[in-house]
C-alpha positions in Angstrom: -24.9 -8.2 1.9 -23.3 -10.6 -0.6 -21.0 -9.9 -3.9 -24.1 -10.6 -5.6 -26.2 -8.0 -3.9 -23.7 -5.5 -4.3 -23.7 -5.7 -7.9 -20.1 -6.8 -8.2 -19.9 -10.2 -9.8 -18.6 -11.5 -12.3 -21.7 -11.4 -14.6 -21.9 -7.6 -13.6 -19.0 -7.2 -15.1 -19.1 -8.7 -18.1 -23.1 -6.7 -18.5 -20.7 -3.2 -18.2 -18.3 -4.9 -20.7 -21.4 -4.9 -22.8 -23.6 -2.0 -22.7 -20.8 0.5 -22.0 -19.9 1.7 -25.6 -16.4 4.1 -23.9 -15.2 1.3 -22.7 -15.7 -1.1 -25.7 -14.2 1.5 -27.8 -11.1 2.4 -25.6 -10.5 -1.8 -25.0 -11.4 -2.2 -29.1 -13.7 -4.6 -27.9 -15.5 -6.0 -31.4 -19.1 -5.5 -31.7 -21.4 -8.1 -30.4 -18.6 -10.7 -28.5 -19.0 -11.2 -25.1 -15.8 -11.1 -23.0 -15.9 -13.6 -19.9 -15.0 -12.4 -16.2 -13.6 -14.3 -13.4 -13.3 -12.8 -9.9 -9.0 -12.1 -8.8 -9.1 -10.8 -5.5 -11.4 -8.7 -2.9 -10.2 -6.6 0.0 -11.6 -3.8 1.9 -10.9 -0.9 -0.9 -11.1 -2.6 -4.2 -12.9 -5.6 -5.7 -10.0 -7.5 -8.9 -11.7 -9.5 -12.0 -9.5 -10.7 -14.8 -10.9 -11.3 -18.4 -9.1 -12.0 -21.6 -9.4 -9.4 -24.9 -10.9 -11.8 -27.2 -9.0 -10.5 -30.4 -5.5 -9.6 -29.0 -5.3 -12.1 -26.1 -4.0 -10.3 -23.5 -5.4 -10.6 -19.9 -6.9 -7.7 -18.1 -7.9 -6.3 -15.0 -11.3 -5.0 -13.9 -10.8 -3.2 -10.9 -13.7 -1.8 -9.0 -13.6 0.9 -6.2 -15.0 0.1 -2.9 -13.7 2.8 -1.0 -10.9 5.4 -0.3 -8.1 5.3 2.6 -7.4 9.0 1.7 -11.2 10.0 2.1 -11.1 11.0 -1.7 -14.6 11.8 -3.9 -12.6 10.6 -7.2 -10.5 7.5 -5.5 -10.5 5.8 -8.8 -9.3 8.7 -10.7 -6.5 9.5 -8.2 -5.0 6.2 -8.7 -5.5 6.0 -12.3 -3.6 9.6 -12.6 -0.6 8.1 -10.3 0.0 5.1 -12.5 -0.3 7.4 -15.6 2.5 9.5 -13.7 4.4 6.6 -13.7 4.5 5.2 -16.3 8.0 6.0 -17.5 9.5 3.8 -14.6 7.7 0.7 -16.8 7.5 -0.8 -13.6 3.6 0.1 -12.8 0.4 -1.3 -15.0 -0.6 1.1 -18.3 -4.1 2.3 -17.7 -6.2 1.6 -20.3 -9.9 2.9 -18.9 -11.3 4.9 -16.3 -14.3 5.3 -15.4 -15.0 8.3 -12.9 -18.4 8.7 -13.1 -19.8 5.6 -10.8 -23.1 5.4 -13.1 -23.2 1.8 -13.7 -21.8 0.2 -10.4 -22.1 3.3 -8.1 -18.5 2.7 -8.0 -15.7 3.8 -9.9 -14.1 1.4 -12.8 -10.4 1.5 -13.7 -9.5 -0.9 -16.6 -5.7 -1.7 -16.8 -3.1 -4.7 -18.2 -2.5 -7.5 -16.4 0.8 -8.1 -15.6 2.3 -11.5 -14.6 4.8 -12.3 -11.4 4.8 -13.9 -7.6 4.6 -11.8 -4.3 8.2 -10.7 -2.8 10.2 -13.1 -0.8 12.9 -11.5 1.6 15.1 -13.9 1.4 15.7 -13.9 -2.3 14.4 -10.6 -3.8 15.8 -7.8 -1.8 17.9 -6.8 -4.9 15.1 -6.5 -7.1 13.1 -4.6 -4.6 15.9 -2.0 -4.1 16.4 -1.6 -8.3 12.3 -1.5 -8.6 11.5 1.2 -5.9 14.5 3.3 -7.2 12.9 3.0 -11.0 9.8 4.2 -9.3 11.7 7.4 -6.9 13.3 8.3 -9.8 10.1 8.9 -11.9 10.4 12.8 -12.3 7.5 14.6 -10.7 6.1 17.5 -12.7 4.8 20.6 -11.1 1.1 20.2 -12.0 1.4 15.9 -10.2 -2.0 16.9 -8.1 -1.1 14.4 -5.9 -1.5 15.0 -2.4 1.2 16.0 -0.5 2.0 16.3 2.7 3.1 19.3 4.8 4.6 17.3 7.5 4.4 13.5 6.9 6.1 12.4 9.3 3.7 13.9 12.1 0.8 13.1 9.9 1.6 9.7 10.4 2.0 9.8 14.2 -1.7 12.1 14.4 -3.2 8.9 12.3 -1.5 6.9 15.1 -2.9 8.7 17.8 -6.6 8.3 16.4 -6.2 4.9 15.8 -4.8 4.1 19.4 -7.6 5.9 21.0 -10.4 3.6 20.1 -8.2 0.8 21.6 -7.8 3.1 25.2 -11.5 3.7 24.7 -12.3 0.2 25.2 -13.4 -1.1 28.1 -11.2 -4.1 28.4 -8.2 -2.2 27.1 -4.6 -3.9 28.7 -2.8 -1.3 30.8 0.3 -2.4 30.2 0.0 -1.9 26.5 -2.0 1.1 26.9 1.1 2.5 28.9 3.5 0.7 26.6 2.4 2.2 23.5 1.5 5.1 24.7 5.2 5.8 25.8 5.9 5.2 22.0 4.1 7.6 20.6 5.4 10.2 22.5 8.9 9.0 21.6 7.5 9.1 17.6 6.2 12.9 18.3 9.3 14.0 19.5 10.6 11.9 16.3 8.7 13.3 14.1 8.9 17.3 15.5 12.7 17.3 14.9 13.6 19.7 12.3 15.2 18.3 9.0 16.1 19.4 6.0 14.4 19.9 3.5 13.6 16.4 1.1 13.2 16.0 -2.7 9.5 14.4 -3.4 9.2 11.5 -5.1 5.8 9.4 -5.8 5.5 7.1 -2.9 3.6 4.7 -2.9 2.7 4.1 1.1 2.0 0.7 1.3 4.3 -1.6 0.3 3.5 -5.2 1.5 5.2 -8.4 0.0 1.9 -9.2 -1.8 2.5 -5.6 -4.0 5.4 -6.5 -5.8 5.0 -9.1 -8.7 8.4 -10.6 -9.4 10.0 -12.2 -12.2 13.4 -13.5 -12.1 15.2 -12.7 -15.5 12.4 -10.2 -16.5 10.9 -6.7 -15.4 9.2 -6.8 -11.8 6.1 -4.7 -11.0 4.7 -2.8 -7.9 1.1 -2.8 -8.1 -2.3 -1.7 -6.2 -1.3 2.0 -5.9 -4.3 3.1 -3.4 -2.5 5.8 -1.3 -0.1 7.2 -3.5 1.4 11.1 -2.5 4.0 13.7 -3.4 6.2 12.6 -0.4 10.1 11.2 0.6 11.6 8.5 -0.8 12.6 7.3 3.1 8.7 6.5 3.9 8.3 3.8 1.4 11.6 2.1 2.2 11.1 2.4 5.5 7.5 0.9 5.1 9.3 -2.0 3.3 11.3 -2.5 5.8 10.1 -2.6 9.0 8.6 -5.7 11.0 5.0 -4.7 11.0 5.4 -5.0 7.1 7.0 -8.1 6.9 5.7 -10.2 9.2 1.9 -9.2 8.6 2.1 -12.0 5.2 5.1 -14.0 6.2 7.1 -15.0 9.5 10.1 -12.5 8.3 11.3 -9.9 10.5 14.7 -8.2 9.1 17.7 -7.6 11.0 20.0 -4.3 11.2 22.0 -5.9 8.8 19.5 -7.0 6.2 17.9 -3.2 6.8 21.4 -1.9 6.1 22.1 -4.1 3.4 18.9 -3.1 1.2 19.6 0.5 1.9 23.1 0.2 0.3 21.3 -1.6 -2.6 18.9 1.0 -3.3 21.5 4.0 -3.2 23.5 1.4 -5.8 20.2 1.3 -7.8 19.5 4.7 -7.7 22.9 5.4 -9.8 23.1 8.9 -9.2 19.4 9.4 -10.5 18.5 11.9 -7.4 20.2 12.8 -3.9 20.4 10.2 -1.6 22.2 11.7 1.2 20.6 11.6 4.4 19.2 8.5 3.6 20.0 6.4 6.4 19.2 9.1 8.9 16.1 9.9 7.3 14.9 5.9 7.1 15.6 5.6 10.9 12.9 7.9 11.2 10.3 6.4 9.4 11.2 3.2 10.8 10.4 3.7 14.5 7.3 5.8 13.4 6.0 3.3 11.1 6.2 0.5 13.4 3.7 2.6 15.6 1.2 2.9 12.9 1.8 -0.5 12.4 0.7 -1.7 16.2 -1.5 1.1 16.5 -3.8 0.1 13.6 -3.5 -3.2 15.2 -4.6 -2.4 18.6 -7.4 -0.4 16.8 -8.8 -2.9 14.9 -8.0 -6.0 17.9 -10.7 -3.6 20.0 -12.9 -3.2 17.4 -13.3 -6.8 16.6 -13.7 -7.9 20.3 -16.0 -5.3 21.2 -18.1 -6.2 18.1 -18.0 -3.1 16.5 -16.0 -5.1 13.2 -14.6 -7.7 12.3 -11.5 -9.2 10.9 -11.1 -10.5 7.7 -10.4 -13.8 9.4 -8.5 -16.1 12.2 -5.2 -15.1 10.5 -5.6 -12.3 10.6 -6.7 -12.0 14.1 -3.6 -14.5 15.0 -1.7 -11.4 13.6 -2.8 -8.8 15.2 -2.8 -10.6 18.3 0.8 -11.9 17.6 1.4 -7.9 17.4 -0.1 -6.9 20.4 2.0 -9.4 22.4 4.4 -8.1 25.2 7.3 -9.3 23.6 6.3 -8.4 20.2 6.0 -5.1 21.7 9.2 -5.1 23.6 11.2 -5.4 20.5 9.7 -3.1 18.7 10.8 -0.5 21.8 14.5 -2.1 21.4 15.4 -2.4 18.4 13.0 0.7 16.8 13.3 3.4 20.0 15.8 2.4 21.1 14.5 1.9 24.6 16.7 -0.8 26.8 
């Protein structure tokens, strides 16, 4: 089916910039001028279009739901209530609309400002990472957040792993070796992930925190955006999903070193300025390191058996060379090194 078909163009948008009367009054959109849409991005879960408010000027985003990673009814409304959450940290897009109902597109509609900036580069922007996420942990979270939480992320994590990998051992042409390999793993991340800790402060995490999230600007505020899985969860999870080579080298060729791990830790408790507890932090992070690299080659292996089997395909060849680059024995072999510690 094409973006036409689906209703999800840019001349559908502009016709629900028109006929919807809520939204023209919440945007102060002036009676009988047309506002022009151009498409931003598409992925999987969410479809991007840009237009300009023709009396103030400022650009705007158009985002249209496609689906939901956390097998919500209201995906759009979850996300929209998270960046309303967070607003204080002024690090996070203002909402400006939402649209729950999924009467004109069968979709859900969040309206929200556009805000400027590049993706992340490790090299030069591990500073403003650390001082961005802790403006984001340090958000308070009420009582009443109605975000999800989870009882036991940690092992929620390595249960999603364990789905994921068994489509991969499912498949008939399934390597042994890295059916063995990663199998091995994920027992090592249960018995991660079953140790008894104490107990964490929440924060709002956001879950996902690829280089292509952040919008930097040297000099001026940064921004985390595309907040599709946000919970009620530990502060360790996203910096560990920061951090951790199936993160970094999924956009670039970057894979961090214990020292340049250690180095953004150290930043972040700097940033953080007292703001909440950090202590535990590095223990804590370790965790969610060795278990989020298994989600990461899990997924991978999921989707790699998927694709050749037919059953879906990949967004395309880079992606592919990715996953493939992933799946590789000596990919996989540092992963056990340096992440479980296996010699």
């Amino acid at each position: 089916m094409s973006f036409e078909e689906e209703g999800l163009s840019p001349r559908n948008v502009e016709a629900y910039l028109a006929e919807n009367t809520a939204v023209r009054e919440a945007l102060r959109l002036p009676a009988r001028v047309s506002v022009e849409a151009h498409l931003l991005a598409r992925g999987e879960y969410n479809a991007n279009f840009t237009f300009v408010h023709p009396e103030t000027g400022r650009r705007l985003l158009f985002r249209v739901n496609l689906g939901s990673q956390m097998h919500l009814d209201d995906q759009i409304g979850y996300e929209a209530h998270a960046l309303e959450l967070l607003a204080p940290s002024g690090r996070t897009p203002k909402v400006l609309y939402v649209d729950s109902s999924k009467a004109y597109f069968g979709k859900g509609v969040l309206v929200e400002e556009w805000l400027p900036g590049r993706p992340l580069d490790y090299a030069t922007d591990m500073n403003l990472a650390a001082a961005l996420l802790a403006d984001i942990h340090a958000v308070a979270l009420p009582s009443d957040h109605a975000l999800v939480v989870p009882d036991d992320a940690l092992g929620a994590i390595v249960d999603e792993c364990e789905a994921m990998f068994a489509v991969y051992e499912r498949w008939s042409e399934a390597h042994e070796a890295t059916v063995a390999r990663v199998a091995r793993l994920a027992r090592m991340a249960r018995e991660t992930a079953s140790r008894p800790h104490a107990p964490r402060v929440r924060h709002i995490v956001s879950t996902e925190l690829n280089s292509r999230n952040f919008l930097i600007n040297e000099g001026d505020t940064s921004y985390l955006v595309d907040w599709e899985k946000p919970v009620a969860g530990e502060a360790e999870q996203d910096i560990a999903h920061f951090l951790v080579p199936t993160t970094t080298f999924w956009k670039t060729d970057t894979v961090l070193d214990a020292g340049a791990i250690d180095r953004f830790v150290e930043a972040y408790v700097r940033a953080v300025a007292g703001r909440f507890s950090t202590d535990g932090i590095r223990e804590r992070t370790a965790d969610y390191l060795s278990v989020t690299c298994l989600r990461g080659l899990t997924w991978c292996a999921m989707a790699y058996a998927q694709h050749m089997s037919g059953e879906r395909s990949v967004a395309d060849d880079y992606t592919l060379g990715k996953i493939e680059a992933y799946l590789d024995d000596r990919f996989l072999a540092f992963i056990e090194r340096e992440y479980f510690g296996v010699s």
